[in-house]
N, C-alpha and C positions, 0 to 999 in steps of 0.2 A: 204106307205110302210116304214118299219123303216130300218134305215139306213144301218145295218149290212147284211140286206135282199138284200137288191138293193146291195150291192157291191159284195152279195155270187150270186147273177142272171149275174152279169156283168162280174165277174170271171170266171161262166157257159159257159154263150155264147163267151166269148173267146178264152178258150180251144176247144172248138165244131168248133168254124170257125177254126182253125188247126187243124181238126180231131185228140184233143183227146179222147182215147180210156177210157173206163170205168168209166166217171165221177162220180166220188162218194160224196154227201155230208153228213157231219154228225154234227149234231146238238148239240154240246158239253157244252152250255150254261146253262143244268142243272147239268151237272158232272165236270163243273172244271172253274174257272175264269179268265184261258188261254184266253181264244176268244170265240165267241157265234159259228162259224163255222172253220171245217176243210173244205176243200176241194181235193181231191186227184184222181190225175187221171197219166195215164203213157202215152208214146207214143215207136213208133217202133224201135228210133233211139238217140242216141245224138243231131243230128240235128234240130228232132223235138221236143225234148223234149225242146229245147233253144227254137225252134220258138214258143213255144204254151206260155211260161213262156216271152218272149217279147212281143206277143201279151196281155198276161195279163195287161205285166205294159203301155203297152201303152193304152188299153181300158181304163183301171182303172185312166191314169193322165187323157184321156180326162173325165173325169166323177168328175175330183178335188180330187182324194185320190191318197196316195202316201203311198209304203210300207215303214217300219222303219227297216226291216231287209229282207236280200238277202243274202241266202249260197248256193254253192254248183253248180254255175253255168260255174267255167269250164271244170266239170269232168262229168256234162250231167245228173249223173244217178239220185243223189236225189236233186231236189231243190225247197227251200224252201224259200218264199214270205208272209212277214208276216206285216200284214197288220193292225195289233191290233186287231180288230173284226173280221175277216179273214185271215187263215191261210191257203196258199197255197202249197199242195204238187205234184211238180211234178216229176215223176218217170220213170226210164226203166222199162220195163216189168219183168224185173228178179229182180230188188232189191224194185218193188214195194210187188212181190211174198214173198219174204225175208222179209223186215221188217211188212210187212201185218197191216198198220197200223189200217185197218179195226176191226181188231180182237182187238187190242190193246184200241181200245177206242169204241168199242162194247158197252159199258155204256150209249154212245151217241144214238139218236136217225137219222137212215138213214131219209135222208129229198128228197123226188120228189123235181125234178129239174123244174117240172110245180109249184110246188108251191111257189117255190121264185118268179113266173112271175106275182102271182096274186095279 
């Protein structure tokens, strides 16, 4: 499994154990030299939006990767974990609706969350 894969399954299943809501990955590695993966998903509250984005970085040190940039996590609503090869967006459910990053990089190709497992 190549490296960006495993850290976008590791990213998956961390959000999911904090029930986040709407996992979305998107495969941006033919549209832009940003990172090979977005990943963006919301949760119901402030609270868990912090817990699901803790769980991230704590999965992710135990697996040896460390993000290089963190915004946006005392206001809850958008925050962003950027990992070089993966970029993490987490969001409220209302400024996920607002900035719809979906649509905005629509270029990308949506990726099953079964296939980073394989």
């Amino acid at each position: 499994m190549n490296r960006s894969k495993e850290m976008a399954a590791i990213v998956c299943r961390a959000l999911e154990d904090k029930k986040g809501q709407d996992v979305t990955v998107i495969d941006i590695s033919g549209v832009s030299c940003l990172a090979d993966y977005f990943i963006i998903a919301n949760g119901e509250n402030s609270n868990q939006v912090q817990a699901m984005t803790d769980n991230v970085e704590e999965e992710m040190e135990k697996e040896g990767y460390h993000f290089t940039q963190k915004e946006g996590y005392q206001s809850a609503r958008w925050i962003l974990l950027d990992y070089r090869d993966v970029v993490v967006h987490v969001f409220s459910r209302e400024d996920r609706r607002f900035y719809d990053l979906e649509r905005v990089w629509r270029d990308g190709r949506i990726v099953d969350i079964k296939e980073l497992e394989a």
